[in-house]
N, C-alpha and C positions, 0 to 999 in steps of 0.2 A: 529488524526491530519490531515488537508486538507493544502495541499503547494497549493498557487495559483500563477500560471507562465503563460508567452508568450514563444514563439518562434521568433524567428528573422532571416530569412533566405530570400537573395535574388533568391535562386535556389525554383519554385514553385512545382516543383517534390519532391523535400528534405524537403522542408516546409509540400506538403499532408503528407510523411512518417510519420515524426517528429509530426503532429496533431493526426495521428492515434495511436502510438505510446504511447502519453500520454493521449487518451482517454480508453487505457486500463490497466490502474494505477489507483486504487481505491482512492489512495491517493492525487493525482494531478488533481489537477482543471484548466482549460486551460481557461485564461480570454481575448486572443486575439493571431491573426498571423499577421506577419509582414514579409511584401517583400519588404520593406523600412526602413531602420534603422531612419531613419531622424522619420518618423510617428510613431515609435518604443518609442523616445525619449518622442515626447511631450506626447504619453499615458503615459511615466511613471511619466510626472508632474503632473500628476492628479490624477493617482492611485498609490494604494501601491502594494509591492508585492512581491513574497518572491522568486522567483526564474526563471533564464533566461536562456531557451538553447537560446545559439547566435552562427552563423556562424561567422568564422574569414576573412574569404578572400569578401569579396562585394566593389560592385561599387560604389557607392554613399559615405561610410564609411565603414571603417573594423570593424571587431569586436573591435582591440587591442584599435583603436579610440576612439568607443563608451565606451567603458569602464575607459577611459580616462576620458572622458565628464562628467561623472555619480557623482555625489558628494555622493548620497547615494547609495552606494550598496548593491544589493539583493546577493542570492548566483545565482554563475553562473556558468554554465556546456558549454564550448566551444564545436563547431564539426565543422569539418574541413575536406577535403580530401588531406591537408599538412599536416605530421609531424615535418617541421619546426620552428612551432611556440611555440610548446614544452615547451622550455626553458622562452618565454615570460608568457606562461599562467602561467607557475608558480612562475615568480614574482608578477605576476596580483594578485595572491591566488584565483584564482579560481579552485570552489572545483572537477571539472573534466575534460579531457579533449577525447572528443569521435572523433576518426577520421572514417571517411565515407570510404566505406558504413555502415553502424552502425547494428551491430544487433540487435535482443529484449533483447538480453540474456545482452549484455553489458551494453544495455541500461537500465535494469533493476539495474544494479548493481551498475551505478549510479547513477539514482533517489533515491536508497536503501544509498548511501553514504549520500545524500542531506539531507533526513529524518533524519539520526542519527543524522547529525551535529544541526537541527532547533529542535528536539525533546527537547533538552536543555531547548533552548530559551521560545519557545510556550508553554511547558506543566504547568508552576507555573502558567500561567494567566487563564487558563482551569480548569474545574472539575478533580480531582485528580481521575486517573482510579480507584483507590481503593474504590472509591464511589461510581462510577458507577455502581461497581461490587456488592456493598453491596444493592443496590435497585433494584438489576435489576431483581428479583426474582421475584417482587412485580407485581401483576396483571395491566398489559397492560404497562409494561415497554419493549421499544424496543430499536432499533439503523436503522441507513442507511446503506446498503452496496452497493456499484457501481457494477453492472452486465450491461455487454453490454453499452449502451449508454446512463444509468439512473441510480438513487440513489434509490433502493428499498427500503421501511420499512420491517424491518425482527422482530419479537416478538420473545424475548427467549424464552417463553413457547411454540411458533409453531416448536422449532427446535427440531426435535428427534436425529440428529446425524450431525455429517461433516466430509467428507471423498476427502484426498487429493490426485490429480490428479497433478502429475508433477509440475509444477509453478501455477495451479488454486487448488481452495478448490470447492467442490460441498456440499451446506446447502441440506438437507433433512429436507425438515418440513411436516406438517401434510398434506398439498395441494399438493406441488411443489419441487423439486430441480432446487435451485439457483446458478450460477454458478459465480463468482468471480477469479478475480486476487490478491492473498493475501497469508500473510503465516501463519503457525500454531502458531507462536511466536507472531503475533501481531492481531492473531485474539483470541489468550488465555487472552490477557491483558485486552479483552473488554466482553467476556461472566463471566458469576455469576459465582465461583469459589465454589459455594457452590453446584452447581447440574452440572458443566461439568466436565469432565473426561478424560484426553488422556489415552487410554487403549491400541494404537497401533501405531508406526510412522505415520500410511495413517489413524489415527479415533481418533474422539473427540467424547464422546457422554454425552447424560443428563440422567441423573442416574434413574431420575423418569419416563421415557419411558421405562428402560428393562423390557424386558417380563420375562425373566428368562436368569439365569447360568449356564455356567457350567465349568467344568477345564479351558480347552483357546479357551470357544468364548461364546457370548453372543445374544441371539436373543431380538430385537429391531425391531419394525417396518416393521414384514415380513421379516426381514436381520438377517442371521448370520453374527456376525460382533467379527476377531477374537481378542483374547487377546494376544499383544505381549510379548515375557520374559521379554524383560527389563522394563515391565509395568505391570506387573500380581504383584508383592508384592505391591507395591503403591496403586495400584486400590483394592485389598480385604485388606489391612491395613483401606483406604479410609471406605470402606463399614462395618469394624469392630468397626472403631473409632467413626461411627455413629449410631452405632449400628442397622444399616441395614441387618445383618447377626451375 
């Protein structure tokens, strides 16, 4: 699922952060910045859109304003370097409130609120993941992932493993390692469920690249790649049940 948002910030230092920010969110698509709420508005009578970081304190209108004005509302994440407006945002129902200076880490957590709340909404009008999953085995079935400042094609069959890196995943495929912002939980919902395998908190891997087993670890790809406890009966029940071993 792709949330497509603006920013709305009169401060143009808060406004770069805030672009670069959501340029490293796989999931956020940033379809304009605004250092004018008034020009803020009339893009939104023309486009739609699912989500607004807005500053609260500007000159021309406040945020609390703008959201006044808005007959339709997107979800909206305030930031602010006042905590007194606290209590308005949340008769507003806006779904966060970031006070400045803002981290990544904070700020991940709540685009990660944004997502669950519109997951709802968006996903009956889409392909049901479980489909995806069920084709995606099929010769030359792939996906996009955001790395850096682009949507790359990635083929399930070029992935031999993905191995996670603090808040980034690194794909291994046959060419290259990919690097993303994303997590094991939402990147499980979108590969074939028939040939990928978590075998370890930090490894996801595709069953038809092992080179060979052994007790707890696996080579893959020039890689030992180990097998954790709380993953070692699941992964050889996996390989039993299909009678792989």
């Amino acid at each position: 699922m792709i949330i497509h948002c603006i920013a709305v910030d009169d401060e143009p230092l808060a406004l770069l952060k805030m672009e670069d920010y959501i340029k490293k969110v796989p999931f956020l698509n940033l379809l304009g910045t605004f250092d004018d709420p008034l020009k803020a508005l009339e893009f939104l009578k023309r486009n739609s859109i699912d989500l607004i970081f807005l500053d609260v304190k500007m000159d021309n209108l406040t945020g609390i304003q703008f959201l006044e004005i808005l007959t339709k509302k997107p979800k909206v994440i305030l930031t602010t370097a006042y905590d007194s407006y606290a209590l308005k945002a949340y008769e507003l129902d806006v779904s966060d409130y970031l006070l400045k200076p803002i981290s990544f880490e904070r700020f991940i957590k709540s685009v990660e609120k944004v997502y669950d709340e519109l997951k709802f909404v968006k996903e009956p009008i889409q392909a049901p993941i479980s489909n995806i999953a069920s084709k995606s085995n099929q010769a030359g079935e792939f996906f996009f992932i955001k790395t850096e400042y682009r949507m790359q094609k990635v083929f399930f069959n070029d992935i031999m493993f993905i191995e996670g890196m603090k808040d980034y995943l690194r794909l291994h495929t046959k060419t290259e390692r990919i690097m993303t912002l994303m997590s094991f939980n939402r990147i499980e919902q979108v590969l074939p469920h028939d040939n990928f395998v978590r075998i370890h908190k930090s490894y996801i891997i595709a069953l038809d690249k092992i080179e060979s087993i052994e007790k707890s670890k696996i080579k893959l790809h020039g890689h030992d790649i180990p097998i954790g406890e709380m993953y070692k009966k699941q992964f050889f029940d996996i390989l039993g049940g299909r009678k792989l071993i």
